[in-house]
C-alpha positions as CSV (number, residue, x, y, z in Angstrom):
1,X,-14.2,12.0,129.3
2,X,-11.6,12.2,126.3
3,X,-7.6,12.0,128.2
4,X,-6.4,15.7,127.8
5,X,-2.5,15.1,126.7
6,X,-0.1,17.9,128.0
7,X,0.2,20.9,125.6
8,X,3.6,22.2,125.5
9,X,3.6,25.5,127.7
10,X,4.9,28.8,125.4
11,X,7.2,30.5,127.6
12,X,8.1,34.1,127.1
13,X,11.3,35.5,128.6
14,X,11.9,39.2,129.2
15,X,14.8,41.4,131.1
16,X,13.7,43.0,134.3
17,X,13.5,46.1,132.4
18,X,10.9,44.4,130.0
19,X,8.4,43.1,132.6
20,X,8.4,46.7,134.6
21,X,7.6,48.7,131.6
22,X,5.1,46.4,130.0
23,X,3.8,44.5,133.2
24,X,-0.1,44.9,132.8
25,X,0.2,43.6,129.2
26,X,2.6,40.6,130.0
27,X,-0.5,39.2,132.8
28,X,-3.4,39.7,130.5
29,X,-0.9,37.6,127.6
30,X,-0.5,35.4,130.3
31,X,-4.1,34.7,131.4
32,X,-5.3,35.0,127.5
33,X,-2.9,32.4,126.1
34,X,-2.3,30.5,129.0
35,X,1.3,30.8,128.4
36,X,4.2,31.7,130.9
37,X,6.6,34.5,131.1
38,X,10.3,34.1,132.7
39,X,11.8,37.5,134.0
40,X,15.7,37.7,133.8
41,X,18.2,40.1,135.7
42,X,21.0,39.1,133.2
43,X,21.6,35.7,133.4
44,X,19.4,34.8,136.8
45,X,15.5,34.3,136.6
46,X,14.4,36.3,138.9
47,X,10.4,35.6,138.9
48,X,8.0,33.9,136.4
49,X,4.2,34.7,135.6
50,X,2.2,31.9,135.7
51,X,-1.3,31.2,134.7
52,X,-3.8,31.3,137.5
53,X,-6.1,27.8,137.6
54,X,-8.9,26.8,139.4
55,X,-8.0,24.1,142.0
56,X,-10.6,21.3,141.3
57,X,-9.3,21.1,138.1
58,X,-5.8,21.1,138.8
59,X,-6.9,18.6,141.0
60,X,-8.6,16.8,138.6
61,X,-6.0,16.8,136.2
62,X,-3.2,15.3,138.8
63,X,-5.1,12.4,138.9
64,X,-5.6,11.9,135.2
65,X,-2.0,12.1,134.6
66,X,-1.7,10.1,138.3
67,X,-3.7,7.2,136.5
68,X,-2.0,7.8,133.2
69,X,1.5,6.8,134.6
70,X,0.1,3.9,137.1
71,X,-1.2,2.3,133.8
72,X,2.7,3.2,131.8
73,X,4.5,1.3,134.7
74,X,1.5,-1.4,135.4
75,X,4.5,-4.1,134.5
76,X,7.0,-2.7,136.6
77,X,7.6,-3.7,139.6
78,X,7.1,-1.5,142.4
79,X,10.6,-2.0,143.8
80,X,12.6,-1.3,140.9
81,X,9.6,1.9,139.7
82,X,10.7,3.1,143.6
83,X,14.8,2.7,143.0
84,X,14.0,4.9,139.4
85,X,11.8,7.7,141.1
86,X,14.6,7.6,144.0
87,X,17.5,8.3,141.3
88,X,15.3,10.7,139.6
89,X,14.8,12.9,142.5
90,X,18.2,12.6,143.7
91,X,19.6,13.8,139.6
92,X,17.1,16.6,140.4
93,X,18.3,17.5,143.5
94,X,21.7,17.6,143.0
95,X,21.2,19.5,139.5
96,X,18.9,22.3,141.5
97,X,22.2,22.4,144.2
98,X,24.4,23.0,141.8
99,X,22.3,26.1,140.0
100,X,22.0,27.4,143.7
101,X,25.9,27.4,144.4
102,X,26.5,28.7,140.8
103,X,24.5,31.7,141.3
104,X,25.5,32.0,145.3
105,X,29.0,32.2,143.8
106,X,27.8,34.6,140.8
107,X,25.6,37.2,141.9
């Protein structure tokens, strides 16, 4: 089976206002196009619409891309692959911290 590469995801953003008036039509968009919309109460996302998937191919599709990246680091060694996911999730972390303080601090 031909390797599916990742399709950049069109995402939609729309006020609160937006999604309550026009919600019915911003799902079937969503399901058609397999797109995303982001809903915003002024500067805060307050929900997304995602498309619905079925889970043995979601599945199957974490294990493509699973496979893809053991064969991108196949060189690396384990150890220092480890110490880079480690930083990585600790950048990620911290950033998502910091967005929750901000908006704690800024309703």
């Amino acid at each position: 089976m031909p390797r599916r590469t990742a399709q950049p995801i069109a995402i939609k953003e729309v006020t609160l206002q937006e999604a309550r008036s026009q919600f019915e039509r911003l799902v079937e968009d969503v399901a058609r196009s397999e797109s995303q919309v982001v809903i915003r109460d002024g500067d805060r996302v307050v929900a997304r619409i995602l498309p619905g998937s079925d889970p043995e191919e979601a599945r199957r599709r974490f294990f493509e891309e699973a496979d893809a990246l053991r064969q991108r680091f196949a060189d690396l060694p384990t150890r220092k692959l480890n110490q880079m996911v480690d930083q990585a999730v600790g950048q990620a972390r911290a950033s998502r911290r910091a967005r929750t303080t901000h908006a704690a601090r800024h309703p």
